[in-house]
C-alpha angles and dihedrals in degrees: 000000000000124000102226135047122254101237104180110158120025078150091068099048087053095047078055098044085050093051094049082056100051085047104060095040087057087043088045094062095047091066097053088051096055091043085047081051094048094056091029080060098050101047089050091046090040098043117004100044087043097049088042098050096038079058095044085051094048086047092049097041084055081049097055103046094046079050092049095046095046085054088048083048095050097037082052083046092057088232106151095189102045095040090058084043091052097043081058094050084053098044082047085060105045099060089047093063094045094053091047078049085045086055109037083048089050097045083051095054093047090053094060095044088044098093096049095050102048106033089074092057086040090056089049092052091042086058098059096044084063089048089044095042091037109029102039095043083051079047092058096042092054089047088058104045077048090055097041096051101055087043085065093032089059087046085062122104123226107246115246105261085199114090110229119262109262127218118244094139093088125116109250 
């Protein structure tokens, strides 16, 4: 059995140890950009879909009702075929204004359920950033004091398995 360990390659555990780092600091951002996308979604779903959809309500309520009052023009004209072209161009209108009402009343009510959808999966992501962030610095550290230790434990000199000569030669 030999005396000493075999120590080959102290290189090779600190490139991994350099790699574990670059990875969770990639991983690392990942999760703040998908932190940065969960409140990024909110806002727009809280401000900017229901701002937008209460606007495109307001624009096709106007175009109904201009709509409405060109087909009560043309039925007071007498005019059959613009009339009918103008009851399509109502009926046009109208469902233009109740899917804008379809969406502003689904955004809100994705808004409200926002929060409890999406909280569970936060908490999941959450939980792997501590074990990134923890685990994997514990991970390093224990790369290092490895490495450190069989650094020092390739310095050291194997002891001589020889006893020193003695001197009995000397005059007494």
């Amino acid at each position: 059995m030999p005396e000493r360990a075999e120590v080959t390659s102290l290189e090779a555990i600190e490139a991994f140890r350099a790699r574990l780092i670059i990875y969770r600091d990639k991983a690392g951002r990942v999760f703040d950009e998908v932190s940065e996308d969960v409140l990024r979604t909110r806002v727009w779903l809280q401000t900017d879909r229901v701002t937008f959809w209460e606007g495109q309500i307001r624009k096709r309520q106007k175009e109904l009702e201009m709509r409405q009052q060109e087909l009560f023009s043309s039925q007071i004209s007498g005019m059959r075929d613009a009339s009918f072209t103008q009851q399509q161009a109502v009926q046009r209108a109208r469902r233009a204004l109740q899917e804008a009402e379809d969406k502003l009343r689904v955004v809100k009510q994705w808004s409200r359920q926002y929060d409890q959808r999406v909280e569970p999966l936060g908490k999941q992501v959450e939980k792997l950033r501590h074990n990134l962030v923890h685990d994997l610095g514990e991970a390093i550290a224990f790369l290092a004091e490895v490495n450190r230790t069989l650094a020092e434990y390739t310095e050291m000199r194997p002891a001589n398995s020889t006893p020193p000569p003695s001197n009995t030669n000397q005059a007494s």
